[in-house]
Every structure is written in structure tokens, then in C-alpha cells.
VMD Tcl script that draws the C-alpha trace (Angstrom):
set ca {
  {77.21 59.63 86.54}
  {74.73 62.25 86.89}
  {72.70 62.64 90.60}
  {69.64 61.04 90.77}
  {67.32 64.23 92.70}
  {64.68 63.17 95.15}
  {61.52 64.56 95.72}
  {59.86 63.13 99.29}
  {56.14 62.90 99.73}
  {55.49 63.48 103.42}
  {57.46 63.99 106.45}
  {57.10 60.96 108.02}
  {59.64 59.65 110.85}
  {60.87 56.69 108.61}
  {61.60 59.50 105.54}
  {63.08 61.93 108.14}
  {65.30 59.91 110.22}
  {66.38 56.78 108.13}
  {65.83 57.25 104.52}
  {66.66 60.77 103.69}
  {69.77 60.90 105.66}
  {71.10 57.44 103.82}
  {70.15 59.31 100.74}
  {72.21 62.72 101.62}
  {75.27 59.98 101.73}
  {74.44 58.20 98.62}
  {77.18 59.28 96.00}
  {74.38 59.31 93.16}
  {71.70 60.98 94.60}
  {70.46 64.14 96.32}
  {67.25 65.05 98.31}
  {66.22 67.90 96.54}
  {62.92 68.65 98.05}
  {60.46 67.68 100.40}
  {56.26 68.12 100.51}
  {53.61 67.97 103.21}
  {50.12 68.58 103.47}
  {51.25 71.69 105.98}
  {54.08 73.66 104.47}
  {55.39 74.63 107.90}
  {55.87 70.89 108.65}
  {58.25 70.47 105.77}
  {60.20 73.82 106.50}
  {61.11 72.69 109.72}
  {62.14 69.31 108.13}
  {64.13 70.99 105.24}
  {66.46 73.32 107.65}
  {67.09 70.19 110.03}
  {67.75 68.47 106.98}
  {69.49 70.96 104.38}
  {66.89 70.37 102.10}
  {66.70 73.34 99.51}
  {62.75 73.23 98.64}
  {59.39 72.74 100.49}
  {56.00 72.53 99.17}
  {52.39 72.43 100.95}
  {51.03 69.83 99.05}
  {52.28 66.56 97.65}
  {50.86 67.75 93.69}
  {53.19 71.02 93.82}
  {56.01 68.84 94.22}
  {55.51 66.52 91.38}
  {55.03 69.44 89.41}
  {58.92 70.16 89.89}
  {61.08 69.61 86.87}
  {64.30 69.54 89.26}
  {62.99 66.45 90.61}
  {63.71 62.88 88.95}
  {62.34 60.52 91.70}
  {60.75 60.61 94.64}
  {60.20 58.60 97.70}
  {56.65 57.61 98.97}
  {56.38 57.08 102.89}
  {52.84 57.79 103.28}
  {50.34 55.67 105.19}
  {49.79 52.44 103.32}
  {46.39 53.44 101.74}
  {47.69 56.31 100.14}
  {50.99 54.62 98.59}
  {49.47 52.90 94.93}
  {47.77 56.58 94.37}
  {50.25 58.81 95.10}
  {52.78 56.35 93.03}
  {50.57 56.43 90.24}
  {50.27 60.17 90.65}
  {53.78 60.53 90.30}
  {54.36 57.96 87.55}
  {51.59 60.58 85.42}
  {54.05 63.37 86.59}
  {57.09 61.88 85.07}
  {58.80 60.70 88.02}
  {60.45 57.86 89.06}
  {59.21 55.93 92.44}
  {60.61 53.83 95.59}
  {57.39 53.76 97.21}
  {57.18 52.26 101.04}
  {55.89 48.45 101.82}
  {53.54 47.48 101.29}
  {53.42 48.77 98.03}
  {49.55 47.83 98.04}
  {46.98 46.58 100.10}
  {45.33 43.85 97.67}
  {46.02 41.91 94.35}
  {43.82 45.00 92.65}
  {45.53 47.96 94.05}
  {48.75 46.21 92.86}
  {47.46 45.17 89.22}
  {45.98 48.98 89.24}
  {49.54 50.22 89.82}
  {51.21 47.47 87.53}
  {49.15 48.91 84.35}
  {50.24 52.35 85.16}
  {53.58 51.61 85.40}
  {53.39 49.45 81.74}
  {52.31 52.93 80.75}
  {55.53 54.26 81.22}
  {58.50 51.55 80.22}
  {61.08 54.57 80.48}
  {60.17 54.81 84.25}
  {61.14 52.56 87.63}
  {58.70 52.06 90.06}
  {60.13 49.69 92.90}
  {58.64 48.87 96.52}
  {61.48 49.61 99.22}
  {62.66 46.25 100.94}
  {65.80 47.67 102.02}
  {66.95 44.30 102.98}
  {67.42 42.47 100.10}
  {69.89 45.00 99.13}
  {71.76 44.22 102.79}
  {74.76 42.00 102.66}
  {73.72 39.60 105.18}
  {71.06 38.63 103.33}
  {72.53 38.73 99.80}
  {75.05 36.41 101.47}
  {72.33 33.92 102.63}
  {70.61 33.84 99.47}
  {73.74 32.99 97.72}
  {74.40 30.42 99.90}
  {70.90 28.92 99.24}
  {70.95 28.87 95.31}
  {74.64 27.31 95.80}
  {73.17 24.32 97.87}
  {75.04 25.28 100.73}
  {72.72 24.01 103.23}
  {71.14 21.50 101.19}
  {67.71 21.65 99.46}
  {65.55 24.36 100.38}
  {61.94 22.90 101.23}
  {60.55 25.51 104.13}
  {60.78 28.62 105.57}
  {59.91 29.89 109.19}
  {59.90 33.49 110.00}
  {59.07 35.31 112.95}
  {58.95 39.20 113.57}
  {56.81 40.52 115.81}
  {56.51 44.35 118.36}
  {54.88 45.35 121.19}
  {52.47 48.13 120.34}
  {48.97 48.75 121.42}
  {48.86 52.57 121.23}
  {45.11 52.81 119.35}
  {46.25 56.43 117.77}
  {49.23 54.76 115.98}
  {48.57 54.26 112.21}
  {49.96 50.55 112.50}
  {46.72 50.15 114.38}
  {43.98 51.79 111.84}
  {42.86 49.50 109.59}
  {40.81 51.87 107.86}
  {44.25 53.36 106.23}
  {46.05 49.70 105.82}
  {47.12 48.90 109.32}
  {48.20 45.34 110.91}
  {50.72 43.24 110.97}
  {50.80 41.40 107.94}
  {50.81 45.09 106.17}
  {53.59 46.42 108.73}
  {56.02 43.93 109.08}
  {54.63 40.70 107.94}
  {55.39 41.43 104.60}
  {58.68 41.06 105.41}
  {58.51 37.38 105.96}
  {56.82 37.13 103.30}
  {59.22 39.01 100.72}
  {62.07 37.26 101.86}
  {60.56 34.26 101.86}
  {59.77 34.72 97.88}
  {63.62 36.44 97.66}
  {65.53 33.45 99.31}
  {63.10 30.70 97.17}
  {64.01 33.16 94.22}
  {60.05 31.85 92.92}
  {56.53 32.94 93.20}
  {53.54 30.70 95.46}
  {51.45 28.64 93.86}
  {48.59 28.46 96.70}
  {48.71 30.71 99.30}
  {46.95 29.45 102.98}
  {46.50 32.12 105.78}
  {45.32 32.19 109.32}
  {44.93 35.62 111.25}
  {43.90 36.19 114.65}
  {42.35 39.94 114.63}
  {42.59 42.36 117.62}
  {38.86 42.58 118.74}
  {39.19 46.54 119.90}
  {41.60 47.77 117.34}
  {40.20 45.39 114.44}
  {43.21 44.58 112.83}
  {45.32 41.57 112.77}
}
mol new
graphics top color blue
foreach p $ca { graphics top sphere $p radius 0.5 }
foreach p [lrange $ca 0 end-1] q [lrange $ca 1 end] { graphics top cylinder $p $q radius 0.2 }
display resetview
């Protein structure tokens, strides 16, 4: 089977130290190259690394026929253009959660990826590829534990550092975006069905402004 080859679209800490290293050990797959806004940045990235090529700018990169796919861990505003970018440029995506920030951004992306039927655009829940939780959810549809009627979830950090980007909402930050949309994906996994009404309460952080 031939190697999928990765582009990367940033060096952020959850590309540097967790994705592209489980990538480098992936038997179909190879990082190929990685982009950021300052080339230097991504230098120093691609010789820690081994990464062969480095770009200044996120467009050179998509520009790259070597590349088949590439991974989006920007900051959540910038993920449904940047996947739509790359869609236009040919390339597969796994772009990071939340894949957008509203039911438009995600209908926006969801007509530019009906553009392009040949491509695969998918939002990267690692877990639901994890077998603990395949496990569970085979358990569930087997009746295991009886009929499933709820779902609690809990997942929660300490982290009230106002320069973080978890804590900007003007580029997608909270909780909901950062980690509650992992109860909320599993949730919809486990149930293996889609909400019919959807209730919400949110308590927002009155100096950060974000929930």
C-alpha cells in the first residue's frame, strides 16, 4: 500500500509532540513537510523532527505536489478556512476539534467538501479510534449493560493563564470548544445517533469572557 505523505499546517505543540511523532510510526504514512507563518520556526521543527521540507507560509505548502494530506492544528478560528483552503489545493484533511465554531462554519465546510467526493476531510477525535472506547461502544450496541437512556461526562483543567489561546475567545476559545466537545462527540459515538433538541447552560468567565 502506497504512503499516505503529510503536509502539517503550523507548528503547534499538539502537531509537534503527539501527532507527528505517531505519524513517523504509522506504517502508511510519512510527514513529509511542515509550514509556519515564520520559516525559521518550522526549520527548527523539521531537524528535531527529520522532516525533509519547510515552508514560510501555510499556501506554499499546499502548493506541494509531494504532499497528499495534511494535518490542521491551528487555533480553532482558523481550522474550516485553512481546511477548505486545502480541500481547493487537492489535499486531503484531518483537521483539529473542533472542526468549527458554529452550525455555519460547519455547513460552509460541508459544501466544500461535496465539491470534492474524491477527497476525505475528517475532524481528529483520536479516541474513537482507541480500544477502550471501541470496546465500550461495542458493549453498548450489544446490550451489555442494558438500555442506554443517559450519559454523564465530566472533563475539566485548571488553567487561567489569560495569554493562553484556550482563553481568547476572539479565536474560538473555552471549554466547550477545547475539551467539551469531547463529551459531546462521544456522547453522539456511544448513542451511535444524532440530538434531536439540544439544551445548554454556560457559566462565562467574567475577565477572560469565555465559558
Amino acid at each position: 500500500m502506497k504512503k499516505i505523505r503529510w503536509g502539517v499546517l503550523s507548528t503547534a505543540r499538539i502537531g509537534t509532540e503527539k501527532v507527528i511523532p505517531a505519524m513517523q510510526l504509522g506504517e502508511y504514512c510519512t510527514v513529509t513537510a511542515i509550514a509556519s507563518r515564520k520559516l525559521e520556526k518550522a526549520q527548527v521543527v523539521a531537524r528535531q523532527l527529520d522532516i525533509k521540507k519547510t515552508y514560510g507560509s501555510y499556501e506554499e505548502l499546499l502548493t506541494d505536489p509531494d504532499i497528499d494530506a495534511v494535518y490542521i492544528p491551528l487555533p480553532n478560528h482558523l481550522h474550516v478556512p485553512w481546511a477548505i483552503k486545502a480541500l481547493n489545493a487537492g489535499k486531503h484533511v484531518l483537521c483539529e476539534k473542533p472542526i468549527g465554531l458554529n452550525v455555519a462554519e460547519a455547513q460552509k465546510l460541508l459544501d466544500a467538501a461535496r465539491k470534492f467526493p474524491h477527497l476525505k476531510i475528517m475532524e481528529a477525535f483520536m479516541y474513537r479510534h482507541h480500544p477502550q472506547w471501541q470496546w465500550a461502544k461495542q458493549k453498548v450496541s450489544e446490550g451489555k449493560i442494558g438500555e442506554l437512556r443517559t450519559i454523564q461526562s465530566f472533563f475539566s483543567y485548571y488553567n487561567t493563564d489569560p495569554d493562553n489561546i484556550r482563553n481568547k475567545a476572539d479565536v474560538g476559545g473555552g471549554g466547550l470548544m477545547d475539551i467539551g466537545c469531547y463529551c459531546i462527540s462521544l456522547s453522539r459515538f456511544i448513542f451511535g445517533t444524532e440530538p434531536w433538541r439540544v439544551c445548554g447552560i454556560m457559566e462565562e468567565d467574567p475577565n477572560m469572557k469565555v465559558d
